[in-house]
C-alpha positions, 0 to 999 in steps of 0.5 A, spaced: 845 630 452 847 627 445 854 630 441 850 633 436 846 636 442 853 639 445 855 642 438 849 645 437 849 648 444 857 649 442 853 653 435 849 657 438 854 660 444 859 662 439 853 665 435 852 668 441 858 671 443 860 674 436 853 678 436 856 680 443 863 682 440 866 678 445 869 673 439 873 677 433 873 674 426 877 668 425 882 672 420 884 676 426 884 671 432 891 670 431 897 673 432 899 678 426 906 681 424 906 688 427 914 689 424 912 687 417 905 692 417 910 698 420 913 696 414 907 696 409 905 702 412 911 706 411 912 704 404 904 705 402 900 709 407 906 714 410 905 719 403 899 721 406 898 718 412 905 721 415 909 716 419 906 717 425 899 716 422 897 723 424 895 725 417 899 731 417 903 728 411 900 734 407 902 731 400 895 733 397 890 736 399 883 734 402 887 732 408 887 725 410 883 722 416 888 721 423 889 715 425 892 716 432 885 719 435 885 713 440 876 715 440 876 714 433 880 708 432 876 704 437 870 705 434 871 702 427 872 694 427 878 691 424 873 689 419 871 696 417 879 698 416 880 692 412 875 693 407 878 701 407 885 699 405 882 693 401 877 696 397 879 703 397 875 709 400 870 711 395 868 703 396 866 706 404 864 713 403 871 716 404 876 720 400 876 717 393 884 718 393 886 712 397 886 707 392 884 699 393 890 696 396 887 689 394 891 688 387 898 690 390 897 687 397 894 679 400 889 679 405 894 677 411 898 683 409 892 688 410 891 684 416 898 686 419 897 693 416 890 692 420 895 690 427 899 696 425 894 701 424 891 699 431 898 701 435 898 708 431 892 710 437 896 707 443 902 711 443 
C-alpha cells in the first residue's frame, strides 16, 4: 500500500465517521472555555433566557424556548445552536426577537456560549 493509498483510506474513514456522527466539526473538537460562556450568557442571553436557561425570565412575551430539557437539547447538534445565536432566530424559523449575536460576538465566543449552553440540560 502506497501513502497516497493510506491517505485516501484515512479520507474516506474520517468521511465515514463523520456521516456516522462519531467526529464532531473541527470548531468543537476542542476544549471550550464554559467560565467565559457562563459569562457571555448571563451577560447576552440571561434577559430572556433566565439564569438558568429555564426561559422563565418572562421580559417579553412569546415565551422563549427552555434550554434545560435534557431531550431537546440532545437532539440539536452544536452546529444548529451556533447558527441560532450567530444568525439569529428568524434565520432558523425561531422567534424573530433573538437577534443574530454574530456582530457583537467572534466564533469561539459563540463556541463557549455553545459549551455552556450544553451544561444548562445536565443539572
Amino acid at each position: 500500500m502506497t501513502s497516497r493509498d493510506g491517505g485516501a483510506a484515512a479520507l474516506a474513514l474520517l468521511v465515514w465517521l463523520v456521516a456516522l456522527g462519531a467526529v464532531t466539526s473541527i470548531g468543537f473538537a476542542r476544549d471550550r472555555d464554559l467560565t467565559r460562556g457562563k459569562e457571555l450568557f448571563l451577560q447576552h442571553c440571561s434577559g430572556c433566557h433566565g439564569e438558568d436557561g429555564r426561559g422563565e425570565a418572562k421580559t417579553f412575551r412569546p415565551n422563549v424556548g427552555n434550554l434545560s430539557v435534557k431531550e431537546l437539547m440532545d437532539q440539536l447538534s452544536d452546529e444548529y445552536l451556533f447558527a441560532v445565536i450567530q444568525k439569529g432566530g428568524a434565520a432558523v424559523g425561531k422567534n424573530a426577537a433573538m437577534p443574530p449575536w454574530s456582530t457583537r460576538l467572534g466564533d469561539d465566543d459563540i463556541r463557549d456560549l455553545v459549551a455552556f449552553v450544553r451544561t444548562l440540560a445536565h443539572r
